[in-house]
N, C-alpha and C positions, 0 to 999 in steps of 0.2 A: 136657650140659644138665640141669639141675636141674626139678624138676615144684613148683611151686608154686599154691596152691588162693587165689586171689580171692574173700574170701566179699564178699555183698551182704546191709547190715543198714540195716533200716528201726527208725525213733526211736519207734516204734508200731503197734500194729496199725490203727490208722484210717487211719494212713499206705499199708502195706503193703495193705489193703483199698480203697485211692485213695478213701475217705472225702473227702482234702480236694481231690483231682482232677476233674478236668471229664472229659469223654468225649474231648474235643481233647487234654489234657494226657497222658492214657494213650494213644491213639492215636500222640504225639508220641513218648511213652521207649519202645513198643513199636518205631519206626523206629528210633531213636537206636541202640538195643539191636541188632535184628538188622544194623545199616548196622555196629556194632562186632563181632559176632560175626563177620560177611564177615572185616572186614580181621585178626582173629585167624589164623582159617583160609588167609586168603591167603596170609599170613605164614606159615604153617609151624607159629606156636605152639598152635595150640588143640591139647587133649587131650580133653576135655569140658566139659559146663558145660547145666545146667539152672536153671529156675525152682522153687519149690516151693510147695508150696498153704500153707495157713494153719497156724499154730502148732495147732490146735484140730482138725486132722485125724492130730496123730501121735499114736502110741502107742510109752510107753518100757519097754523091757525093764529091772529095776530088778535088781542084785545085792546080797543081803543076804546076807553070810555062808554063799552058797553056793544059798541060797533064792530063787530067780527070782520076782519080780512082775511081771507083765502091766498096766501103766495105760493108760489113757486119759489123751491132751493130752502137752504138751511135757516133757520132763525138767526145768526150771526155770522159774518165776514170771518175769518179766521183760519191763521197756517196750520194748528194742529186740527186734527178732525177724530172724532170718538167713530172706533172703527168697529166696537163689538163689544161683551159685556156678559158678568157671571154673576150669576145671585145664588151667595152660597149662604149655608148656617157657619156662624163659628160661637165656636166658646165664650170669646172676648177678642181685641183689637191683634194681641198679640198671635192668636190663631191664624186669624184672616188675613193678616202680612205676611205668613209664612205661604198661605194658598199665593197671594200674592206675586212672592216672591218668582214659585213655581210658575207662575203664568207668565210672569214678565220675559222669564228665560225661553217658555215656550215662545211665544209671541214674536220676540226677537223686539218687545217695544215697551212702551208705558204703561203702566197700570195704576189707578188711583181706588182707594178705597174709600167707601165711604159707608159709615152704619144706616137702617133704615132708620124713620123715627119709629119711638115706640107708639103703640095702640095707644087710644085716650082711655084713662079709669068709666 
């Protein structure tokens, strides 16, 4: 089984902040979400998978020729922002787009797949 990482990207942070959401609308992707996270685990495939707080609460380790900088905020300027994220097992590619697929609908947003690399021999 191959481990692949399901990220979840919002087209905004007003988005990602449910700016344009109702208190019914979150209440709705918060079911959607966990009623998906169930049948992962049911399934066998979950590995993990968390939400994350706001672009505006990280802090990035920066490498400059060897000279570490400590910032404040995200590593890059950017409208979409990575809002959360699943590390499932799948079979092959066409497995894990179907988990996918399920997430994007829970979600109500984007999801991008991507394989881990494999182990070194």
């Amino acid at each position: 089984m191959t481990q692949y990482m399901l990220s979840v990207h919002h087209d905004s942070i007003g988005a990602y902040e449910g700016a344009d959401l109702t208190p019914d609308d979150m209440q709705r992707m918060y079911q959607q979400v966990d009623a998906f996270n169930n049948e992962v685990q049911a399934a066998g495939a979950w590995v993990f998978g968390g939400g994350l707080t706001l672009p505006d609460s990280a802090t990035t380790v920066r490498n400059k020729s060897g000279e570490l900088l400590i910032t404040d905020g995200p590593y890059a300027e950017t409208k979409e922002v990575l809002g959360g994220f699943w590390i499932i097992e799948a079979a092959d590619l066409d497995e894990a787009l179907a988990w996918a697929r399920k997430g994007a609908l829970a979600c109500e947003g984007d999801v991008e797949i991507r394989p881990f690399q494999d182990e070194p021999s």
